[in-house]
Every structure is written in structure tokens, then in C-alpha cells.
LUMDOKE-8451 format. One line per field, with one value per residue (C-alpha): residue in three letters; x, y, z. Coordinates in steps of 0.2 Angstrom, whole numbers, m for minus. Example, Ala and Ser with C-alpha at 12.3 -4.5 7.8 and 13.67 -1.06 7.14 Angstrom:
% residues 2
aa ala | ser
x 62 | 68
y m22 | m5
z 39 | 36
% end
This chain:
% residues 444
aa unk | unk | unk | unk | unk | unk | unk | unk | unk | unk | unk | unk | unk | unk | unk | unk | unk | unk | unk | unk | unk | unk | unk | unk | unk | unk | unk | unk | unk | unk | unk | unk | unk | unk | unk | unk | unk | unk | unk | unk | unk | unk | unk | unk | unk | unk | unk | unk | unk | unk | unk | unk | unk | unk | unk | unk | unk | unk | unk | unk | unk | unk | unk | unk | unk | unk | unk | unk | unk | unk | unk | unk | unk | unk | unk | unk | unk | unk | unk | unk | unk | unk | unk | unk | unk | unk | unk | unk | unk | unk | unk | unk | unk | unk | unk | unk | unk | unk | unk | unk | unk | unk | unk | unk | unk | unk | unk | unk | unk | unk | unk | unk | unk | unk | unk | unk | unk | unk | unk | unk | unk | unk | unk | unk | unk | unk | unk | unk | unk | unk | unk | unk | unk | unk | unk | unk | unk | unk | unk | unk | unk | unk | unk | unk | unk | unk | unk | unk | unk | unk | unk | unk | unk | unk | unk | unk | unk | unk | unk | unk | unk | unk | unk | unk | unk | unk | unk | unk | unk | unk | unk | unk | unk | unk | unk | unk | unk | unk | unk | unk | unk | unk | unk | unk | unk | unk | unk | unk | unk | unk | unk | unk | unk | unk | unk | unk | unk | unk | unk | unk | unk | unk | unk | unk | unk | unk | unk | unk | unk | unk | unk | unk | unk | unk | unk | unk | unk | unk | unk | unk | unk | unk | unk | unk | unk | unk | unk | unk | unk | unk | unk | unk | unk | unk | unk | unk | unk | unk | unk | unk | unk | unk | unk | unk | unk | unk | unk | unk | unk | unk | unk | unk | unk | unk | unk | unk | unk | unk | unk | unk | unk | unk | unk | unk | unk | unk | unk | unk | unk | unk | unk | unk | unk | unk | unk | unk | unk | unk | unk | unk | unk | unk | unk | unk | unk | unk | unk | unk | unk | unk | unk | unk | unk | unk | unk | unk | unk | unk | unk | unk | unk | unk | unk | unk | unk | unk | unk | unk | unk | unk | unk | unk | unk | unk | unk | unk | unk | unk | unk | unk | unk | unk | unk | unk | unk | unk | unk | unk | unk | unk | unk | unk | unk | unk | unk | unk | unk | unk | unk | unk | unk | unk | unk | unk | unk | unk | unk | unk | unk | unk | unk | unk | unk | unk | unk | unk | unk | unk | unk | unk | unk | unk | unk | unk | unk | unk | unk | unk | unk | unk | unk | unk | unk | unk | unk | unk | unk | unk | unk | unk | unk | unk | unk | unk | unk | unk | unk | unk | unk | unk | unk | unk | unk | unk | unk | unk | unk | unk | unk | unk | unk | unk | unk | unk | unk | unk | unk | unk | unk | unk | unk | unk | unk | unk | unk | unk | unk | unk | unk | unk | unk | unk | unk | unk | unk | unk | unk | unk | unk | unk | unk | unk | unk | unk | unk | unk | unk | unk | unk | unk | unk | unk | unk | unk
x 26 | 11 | 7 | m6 | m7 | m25 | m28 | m47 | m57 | m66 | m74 | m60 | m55 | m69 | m63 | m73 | m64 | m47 | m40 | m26 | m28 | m17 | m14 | 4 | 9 | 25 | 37 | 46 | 60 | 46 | 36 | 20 | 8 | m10 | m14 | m8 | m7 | m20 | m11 | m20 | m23 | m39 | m43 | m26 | m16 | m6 | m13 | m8 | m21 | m21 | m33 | m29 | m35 | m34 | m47 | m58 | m57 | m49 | m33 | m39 | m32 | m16 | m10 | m9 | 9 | 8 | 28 | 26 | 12 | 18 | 35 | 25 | 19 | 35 | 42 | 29 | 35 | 20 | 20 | 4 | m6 | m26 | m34 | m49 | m55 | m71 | m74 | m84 | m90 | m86 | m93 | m112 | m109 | m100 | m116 | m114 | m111 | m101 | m81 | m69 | m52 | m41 | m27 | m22 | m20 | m19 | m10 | m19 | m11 | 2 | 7 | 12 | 27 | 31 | 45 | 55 | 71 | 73 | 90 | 109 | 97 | 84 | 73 | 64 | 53 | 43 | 25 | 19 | 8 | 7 | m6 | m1 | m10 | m10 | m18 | m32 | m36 | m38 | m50 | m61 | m63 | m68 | m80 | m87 | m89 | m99 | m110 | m104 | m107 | m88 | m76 | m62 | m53 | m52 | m42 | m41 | m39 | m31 | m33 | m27 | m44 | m51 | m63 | m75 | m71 | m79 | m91 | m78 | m64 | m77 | m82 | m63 | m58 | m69 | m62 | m45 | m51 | m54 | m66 | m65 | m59 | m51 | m39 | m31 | m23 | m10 | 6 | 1 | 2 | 18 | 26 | 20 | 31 | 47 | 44 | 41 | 25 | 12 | m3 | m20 | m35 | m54 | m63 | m81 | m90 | m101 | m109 | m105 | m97 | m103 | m103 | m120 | m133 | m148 | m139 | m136 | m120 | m108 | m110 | m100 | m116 | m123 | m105 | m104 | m124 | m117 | m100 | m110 | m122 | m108 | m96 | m100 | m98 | m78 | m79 | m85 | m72 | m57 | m61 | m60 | m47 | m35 | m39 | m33 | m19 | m4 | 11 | 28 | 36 | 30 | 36 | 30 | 46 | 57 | 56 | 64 | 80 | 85 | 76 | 88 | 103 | 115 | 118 | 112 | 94 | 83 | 79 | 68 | 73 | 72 | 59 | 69 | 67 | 63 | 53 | 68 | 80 | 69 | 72 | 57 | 61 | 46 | 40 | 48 | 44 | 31 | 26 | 17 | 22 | 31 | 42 | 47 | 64 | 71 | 87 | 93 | 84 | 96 | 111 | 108 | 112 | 103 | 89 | 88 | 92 | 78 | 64 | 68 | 68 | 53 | 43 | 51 | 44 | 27 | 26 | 37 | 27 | 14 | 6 | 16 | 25 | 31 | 36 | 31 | 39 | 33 | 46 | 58 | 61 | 49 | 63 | 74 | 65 | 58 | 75 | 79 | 64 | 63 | 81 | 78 | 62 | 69 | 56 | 56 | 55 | 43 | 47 | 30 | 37 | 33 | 26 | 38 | 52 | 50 | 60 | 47 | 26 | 19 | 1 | m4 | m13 | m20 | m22 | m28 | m15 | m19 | m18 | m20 | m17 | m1 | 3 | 11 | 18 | 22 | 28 | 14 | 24 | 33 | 14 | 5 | m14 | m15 | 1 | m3 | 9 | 14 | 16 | 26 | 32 | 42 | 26 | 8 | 0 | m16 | m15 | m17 | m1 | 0 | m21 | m16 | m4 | m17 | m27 | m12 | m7 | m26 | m25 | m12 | m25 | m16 | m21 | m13 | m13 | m5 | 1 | 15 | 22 | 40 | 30 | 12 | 3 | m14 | m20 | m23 | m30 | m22 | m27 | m43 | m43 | m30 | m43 | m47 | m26 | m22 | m11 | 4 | 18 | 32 | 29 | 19 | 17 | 6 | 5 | 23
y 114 | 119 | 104 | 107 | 99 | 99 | 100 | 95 | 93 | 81 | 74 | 78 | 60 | 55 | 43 | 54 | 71 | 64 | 52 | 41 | 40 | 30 | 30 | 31 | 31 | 42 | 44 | 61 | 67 | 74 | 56 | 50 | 62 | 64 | 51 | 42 | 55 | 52 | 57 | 61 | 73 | 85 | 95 | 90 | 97 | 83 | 85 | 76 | 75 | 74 | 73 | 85 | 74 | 58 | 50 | 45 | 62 | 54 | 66 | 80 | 98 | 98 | 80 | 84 | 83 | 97 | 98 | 79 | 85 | 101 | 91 | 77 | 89 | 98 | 82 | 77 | 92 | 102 | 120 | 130 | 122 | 125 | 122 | 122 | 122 | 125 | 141 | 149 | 168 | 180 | 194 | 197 | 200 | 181 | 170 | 150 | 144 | 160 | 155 | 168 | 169 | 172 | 185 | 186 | 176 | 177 | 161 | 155 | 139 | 132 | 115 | 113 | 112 | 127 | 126 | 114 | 122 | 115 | 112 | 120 | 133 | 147 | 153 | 169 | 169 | 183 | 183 | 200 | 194 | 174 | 169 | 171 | 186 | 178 | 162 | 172 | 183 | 169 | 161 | 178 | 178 | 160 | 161 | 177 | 165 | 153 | 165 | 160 | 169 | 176 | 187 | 191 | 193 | 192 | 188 | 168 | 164 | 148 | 141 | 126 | 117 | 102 | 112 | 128 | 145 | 152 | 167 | 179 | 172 | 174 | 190 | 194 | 187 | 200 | 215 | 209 | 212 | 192 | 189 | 170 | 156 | 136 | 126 | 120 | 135 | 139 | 133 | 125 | 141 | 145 | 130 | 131 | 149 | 139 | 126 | 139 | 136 | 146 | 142 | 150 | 144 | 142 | 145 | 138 | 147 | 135 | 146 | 158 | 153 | 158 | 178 | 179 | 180 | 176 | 161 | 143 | 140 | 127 | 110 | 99 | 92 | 107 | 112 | 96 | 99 | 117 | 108 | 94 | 107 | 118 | 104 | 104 | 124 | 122 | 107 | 116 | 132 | 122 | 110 | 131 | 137 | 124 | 127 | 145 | 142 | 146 | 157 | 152 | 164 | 173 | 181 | 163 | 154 | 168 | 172 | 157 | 160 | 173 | 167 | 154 | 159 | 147 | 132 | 125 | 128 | 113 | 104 | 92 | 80 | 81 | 72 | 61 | 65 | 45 | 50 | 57 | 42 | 30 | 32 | 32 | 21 | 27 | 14 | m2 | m16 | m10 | 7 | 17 | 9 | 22 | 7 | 13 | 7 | 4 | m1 | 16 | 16 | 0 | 7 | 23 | 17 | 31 | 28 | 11 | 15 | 27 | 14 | 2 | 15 | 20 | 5 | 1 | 13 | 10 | m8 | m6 | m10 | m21 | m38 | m44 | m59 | m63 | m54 | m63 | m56 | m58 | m62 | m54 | m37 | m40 | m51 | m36 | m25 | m39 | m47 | m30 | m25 | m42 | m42 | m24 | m30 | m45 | m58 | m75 | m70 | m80 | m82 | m83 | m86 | m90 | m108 | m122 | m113 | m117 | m135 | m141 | m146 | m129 | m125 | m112 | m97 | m94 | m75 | m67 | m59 | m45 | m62 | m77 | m83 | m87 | m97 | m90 | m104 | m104 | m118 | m125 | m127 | m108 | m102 | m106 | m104 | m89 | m79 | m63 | m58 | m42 | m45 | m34 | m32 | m15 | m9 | m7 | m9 | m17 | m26 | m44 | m53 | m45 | m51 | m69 | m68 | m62 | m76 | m88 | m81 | m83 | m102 | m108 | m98 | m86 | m66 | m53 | m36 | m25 | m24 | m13 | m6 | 6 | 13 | 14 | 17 | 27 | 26 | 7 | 8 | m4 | 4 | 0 | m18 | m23 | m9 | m24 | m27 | m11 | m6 | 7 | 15 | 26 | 36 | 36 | 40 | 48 | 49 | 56
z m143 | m131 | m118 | m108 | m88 | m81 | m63 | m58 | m75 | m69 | m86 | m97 | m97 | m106 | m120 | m132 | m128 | m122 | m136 | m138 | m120 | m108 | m90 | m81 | m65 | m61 | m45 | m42 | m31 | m19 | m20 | m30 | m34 | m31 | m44 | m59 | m77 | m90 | m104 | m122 | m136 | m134 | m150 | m156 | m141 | m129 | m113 | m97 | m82 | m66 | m51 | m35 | m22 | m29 | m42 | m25 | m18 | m4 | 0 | 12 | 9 | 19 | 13 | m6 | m11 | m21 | m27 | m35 | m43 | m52 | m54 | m63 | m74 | m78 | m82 | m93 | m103 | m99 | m103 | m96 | m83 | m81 | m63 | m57 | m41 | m31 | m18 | m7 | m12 | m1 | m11 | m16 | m36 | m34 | m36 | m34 | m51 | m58 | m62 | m56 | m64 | m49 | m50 | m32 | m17 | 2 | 9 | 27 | 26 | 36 | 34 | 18 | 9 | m3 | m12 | m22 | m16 | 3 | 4 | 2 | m8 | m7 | m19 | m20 | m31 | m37 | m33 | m36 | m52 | m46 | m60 | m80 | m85 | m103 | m99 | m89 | m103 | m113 | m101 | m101 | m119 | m121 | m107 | m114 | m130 | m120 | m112 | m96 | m81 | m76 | m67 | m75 | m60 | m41 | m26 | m17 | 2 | 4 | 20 | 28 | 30 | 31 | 42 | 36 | 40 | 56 | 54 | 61 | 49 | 35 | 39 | 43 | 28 | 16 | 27 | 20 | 2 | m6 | m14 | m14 | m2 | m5 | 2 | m14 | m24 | m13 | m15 | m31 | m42 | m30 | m35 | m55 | m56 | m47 | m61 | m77 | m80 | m85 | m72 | m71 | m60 | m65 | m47 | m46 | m33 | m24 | m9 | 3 | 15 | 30 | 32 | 22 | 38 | 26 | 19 | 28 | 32 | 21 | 17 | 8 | 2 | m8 | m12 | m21 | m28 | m35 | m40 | m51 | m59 | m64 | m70 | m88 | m89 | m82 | m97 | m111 | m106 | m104 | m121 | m130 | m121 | m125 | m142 | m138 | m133 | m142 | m133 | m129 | m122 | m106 | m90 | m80 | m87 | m86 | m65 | m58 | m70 | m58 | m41 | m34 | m20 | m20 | m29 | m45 | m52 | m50 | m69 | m70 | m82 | m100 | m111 | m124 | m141 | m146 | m160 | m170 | m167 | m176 | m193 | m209 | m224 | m236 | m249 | m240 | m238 | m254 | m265 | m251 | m235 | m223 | m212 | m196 | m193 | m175 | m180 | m176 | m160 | m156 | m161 | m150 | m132 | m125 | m135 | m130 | m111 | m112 | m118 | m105 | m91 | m97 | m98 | m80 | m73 | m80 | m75 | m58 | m43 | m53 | m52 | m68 | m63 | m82 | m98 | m115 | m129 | m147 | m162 | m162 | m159 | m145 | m139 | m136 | m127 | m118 | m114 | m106 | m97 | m88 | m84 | m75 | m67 | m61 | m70 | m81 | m99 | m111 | m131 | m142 | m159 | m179 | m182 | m183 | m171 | m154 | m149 | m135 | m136 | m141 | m142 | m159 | m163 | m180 | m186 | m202 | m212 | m227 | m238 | m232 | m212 | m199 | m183 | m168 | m156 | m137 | m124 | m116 | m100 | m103 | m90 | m78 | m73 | m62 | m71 | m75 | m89 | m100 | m118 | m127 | m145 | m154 | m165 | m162 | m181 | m183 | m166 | m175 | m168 | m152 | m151 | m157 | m142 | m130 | m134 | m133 | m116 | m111 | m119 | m105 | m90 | m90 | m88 | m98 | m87 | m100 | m119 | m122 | m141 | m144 | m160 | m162 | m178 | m172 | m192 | m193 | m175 | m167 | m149 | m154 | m158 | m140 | m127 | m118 | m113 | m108 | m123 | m119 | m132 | m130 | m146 | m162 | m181 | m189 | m209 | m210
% end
């Protein structure tokens, strides 16, 4: 399966280009990356993105932890990675606004950490072809497509930055050969090859540095001017070329097989396989009902180990000071995610089953209506609670329970589902309460 990690793409987030979206934040052996993954389909393909230097544009050049944020990726189980990233021309032909599909770099940095293999290993890692060859001819045919205005190649400078070259650097720097300059590619596509990934960068040229005498130097405002304008183009290109994209195998994975001395190879860990633990009973509980059965999932203690770490990791580190879970498989993965997160957990229940001064919900039903029931004393005004249940459906109970939660003054900061059912568009009807899965059906 292709799985696509995004770089940059400001715009690609857009809830009506990146759907079933949700928002995750993630720790790595290396540390958090830049910012948290929006994670999604685009055109059908799972994509998972991520923003360089924070969603504020507040991390400079040199800070980017650029190992948790490839690592993040390879964890999410991504296989290709498209960047993009702004430039300064250092070649005539290269005007401001023209993408250039970089095959070569020069590294001028010198703070950075480049490698994931720092300790008790070294790895050497072929670089001699750094960006994937297949990924880059698939960006020139789309952009040809387009009409955009493209080079099909063409080598990067990194630098350390946060400052601008000087006019000899510039100058220097075109005697050398490049034909672009950053500070971001490099060790980015370094550490995509360590990790197997296939990694090809979409460089925006915004000026010309400053070698160009009949040109004013560079200014972060008209980079940003250029950068704006052009946006849309890197949009469109990337919304085609994921589309496009389709191999498998590729030289990318195969190079760090034989790269590391000493030791063990690094793995990120595996993706669970969730989806195939929970077992589909078709025609139950009526003729044409698909039921989604999480017995199995129970009865498979990874499984179950699995879905808790998960959601602990999601809500880790968060204002939640209470879990509410909903009858009664809600109960299970409740019970266990409070326990690991240390917090009170809050029963809501069917009319009629809790022993102490409730207070109801009423909620429509395909025939006819129900009550869900919580303890008036069980919140407090000024909680801020996560509900969570095994199965996202139509969203009915879990928004009775929203409004329960809401009844006592308390706030709900998050919903969160084992299963969801995009078709009866739950997601929809629960946006307003963050609502988060581990996995999904779809018509099968």
C-alpha cells in the first residue's frame, strides 16, 4: 500500500482536499517533531502531513528536528515522502515562481544532526543519487500536465541559515555548480534514504539571492510575496502526483539494507494490523447489516494492548482530567485508558441503570427514541472530559453524551471510537468534539 508523507503543502489540510481528517500528536526516539501529523485520504490515497517549522512558522533552520520528523513518518507507515520547499535561484533560466525538482545537493550546514545511527553503529549510506529518480519523473510529467513552468532537474545548497548568503557566497556558490539554495533539504532527504523511503523535493524559487547585480537583494518579505502567489501551483501538482503514484519497489528502500556497520539496523516500529483482528459478521443483527465485531479484538491481548497505547498516546499530555465511557464496551477501553492515564473514570449508562440521582438525555433512534443516564454528582463545572465508546456509527449516543457531559458544565475536549463507520457519517455529526478512531470500515 502507497502512504504518502507531505512536508510543507501548506493548504493540503484543507477539509475539502484532506478528508477523514484528524490530527495526532506523536513522540519519537529522537523527540517530538516539528508539529503534530494531520492524517487523511487525498484522491483516495492515506496521506500524513506534517509542517517543517512548526504550524507558526516559528522553528528557525537549524532547530528543525529533522530525525523525529522523518521517523514520525516512517512510523506512520509512510512510503514516499513529497517536500516542498522555497529557494533562491542562482541561475538566470531559474525565474521566481518556476519549481525545480532537485537531484543533487551540496550540504553547507553544520549543526545538524544527520543520522539516525549515532551510537554503537555507523552507517554509510549511499548518497550518490540522494532524491528518487521515480518520484521526480513523475513530478515532471504531471507538472508538464499543468502547464507549469519546471525544471526537471537541478542541484540544492543547503546552508545552515537563519541568515542570507553574502554576495561572495552567492557568487561562490554558482562557481560550484548549484543552481538553487535553502536551509531545509539537507539532512532531510539524507535521513528519508536511512529510513527506506522514497523522498523527492518540489523547490519554489522565490528570488535570486544576491549574486544578481540588477536585482535587490533578499527579503523574507518578497520571498514570502513569491511563496504566496506560487502556493496554489505546488497544490494543484502535488493533488496529480499523488494520484500518480504507484511503485513499490525502488532503489530508495533497498540501500540502507546494506549501509549499517555494527550492530543491528534501526526499525521503527510496526503498524498493527487492527483492522484484521476485528472480525465481520454480514447480515446480523438484520438482512444487510455488516456488524463489526470486537470480541476478537478482546480476546487478542496484543490487539487490545495496542488500542490503549494508542489512544495513550493521543491523549497523553492533555487537559483531560476525566474519562466518560459510554455503555458498555465504552467501559472497556475506557476502564483501561483511564487506568494508564491515571484519571477517574465516569459510567453514562441505559435509562433505569445507574443506582444514584441521575440526570437523562433523550436521543432519536431509527424507530422510536432512548435515555442515557449519568450521576449528577459523577462532574464537576470546569471538567474537561474525553468521552469514549468502541464504534463511531451515526454519532447519536455519543452526541446524547456530549450534551450530558455539557449538562453537568462540563467541557468535552475529545470523542474517541475503536471503529468508525465513515458511510453513516458519523465524523460529521460529532466535528464539534474532536472525534478520533483507531481504524475504519468501509462497505466491506
Amino acid at each position: 500500500m502507497v502512504k504518502i508523507g507531505i512536508i510543507g503543502g501548506s493548504g493540503l489540510d484543507n477539509p475539502s482536499i484532506l478528508l477523514n481528517a484528524q490530527e495526532i500528536d506523536v513522540n519519537t526516539p529522537y523527540g517530538k517533531p516539528s508539529s503534530s501529523l494531520k492524517v487523511g485520504k487525498i484522491s483516495d490515497v492515506e496521506v500524513v502531513l506534517l509542517a517543517r517549522h512548526g504550524r507558526d512558522h516559528s522553528i528557525m533552520p537549524s532547530n528543525v528536528n529533522n530525525q523525529a520528523n522523518v521517523w514520525a513518518l516512517k512510523e506512520q507507515g509512510c512510503t514516499h515522502i513529497l517536500a516542498s520547499t522555497a529557494c533562491g535561484s542562482l541561475k538566470e533560466k531559474i525565474k521566481p515562481g518556476d519549481l525545480v525538482f532537485i537531484d543533487q545537493f551540496i550540504d553547507r550546514t553544520t549543526k545538524r544532526k544527520k543520522t539516525f545511527y549515532e551510537k554503537d553503529q555507523v552507517c554509510h549510506i549511499p548518497m550518490a543519487e540522494p532524491f528518487c529518480d521515480k518520484l521526480r519523473n513523475i513530478l515532471a510529467d504531471a507538472a508538464r500536465e499543468l502547464g507549469l513552468s519546471f525544471h526537471k532537474d537541478g542541484t540544492v545548497i543547503t546552508i545552515e541559515g537563519p541568515r542570507f548568503s553574502t554576495k561572495a557566497e552567492s557568487k561562490l556558490f554558482r562557481t560550484w555548480g548549484a543552481d538553487v539554495i535553502n536551509m531545509s533539504t539537507v539532512p532531510e532527504v539524507v535521513l528519508a534514504r536511512e529510513a527506506g523511503i522514497c523522498y523527492a523535493a518540489v523547490a519554489m524559487a522565490t528570488d535570486y539571492d544576491c549574486w544578481r547585480e540588477s536585482t535587490e537583494a533578499v527579503t523574507w518579505d518578497e520571498i514570502l510575496k513569491i511563496f504566496t502567489k506560487n502556493a496554489e501551483n505546488v497544490i494543484q501538482l502535488f493533488l496529480k502526483v499523488m494520484r500518480m503514484i504507484e511503485h513499490k519497489e525502488c532503489k530508495c528502500h533497498e540501500d540502507i539494507k546494506t549501509a549499517v556497520v555494527g550492530g543491528h539496523q534501526v526499525e521503527a516500529k510496526k503498524e498493527f494490523d487492527l483492522h484484521s483482528t476485528i472480525r465481520t459478521v454480514p447480515h446480523w443483527p438484520k438482512q444487510g447489516i455488516m456488524f463489526r465485531d470486537i470480541t476478537t479484538l478482546l480476546q487478542n491481548p496484543e490487539a487490545f494492548r495496542y488500542s490503549i497505547e494508542k489512544l495513550k498516546g493521543r491523549y497523553s499530555g492533555t487537559n483531560i482530567n476525566k474519562i466518560v465511557g459510554i455503555e458498555s464496551r465504552g467501559f472497556i477501553f475506557g476502564a483501561a485508558l483511564a487506568y494508564e492515564l491515571e484519571l477517574p473514570l465516569v459510567l453514562i449508562r441505559k435509562k433505569g441503570k445507574l443506582p444514584y440521582e441521575t440526570i437523562a438525555q433523550e436521543y432519536a433512534l431509527e424507530y422510536g427514541t432512548d435515555k442515557i443516564e449519568i450521576h449528577k454528582d459523577a462532574l464537576e463545572k470546569g471538567d474537561t472530559v474525553l468521552i469514549i465508546d468502541d464504534l463511531l456509527a451515526t454519532g447519536g449516543t455519543c452526541l446524547a453524551a456530549c450534551q450530558l457531559v455539557e449538562k453537568l458544565g462540563a467541557k468535552v475536549e475529545g470523542t474517541a471510537f475503536v471503529v468508525n463507520l465513515p458511510e453513516l457519517k458519523g465524523m460529521e455529526r460529532l466535528k464539534n468534539y474532536k472525534p478520533f478512531f483507531l481504524v475504519e470500515f468501509q462497505g466491506e
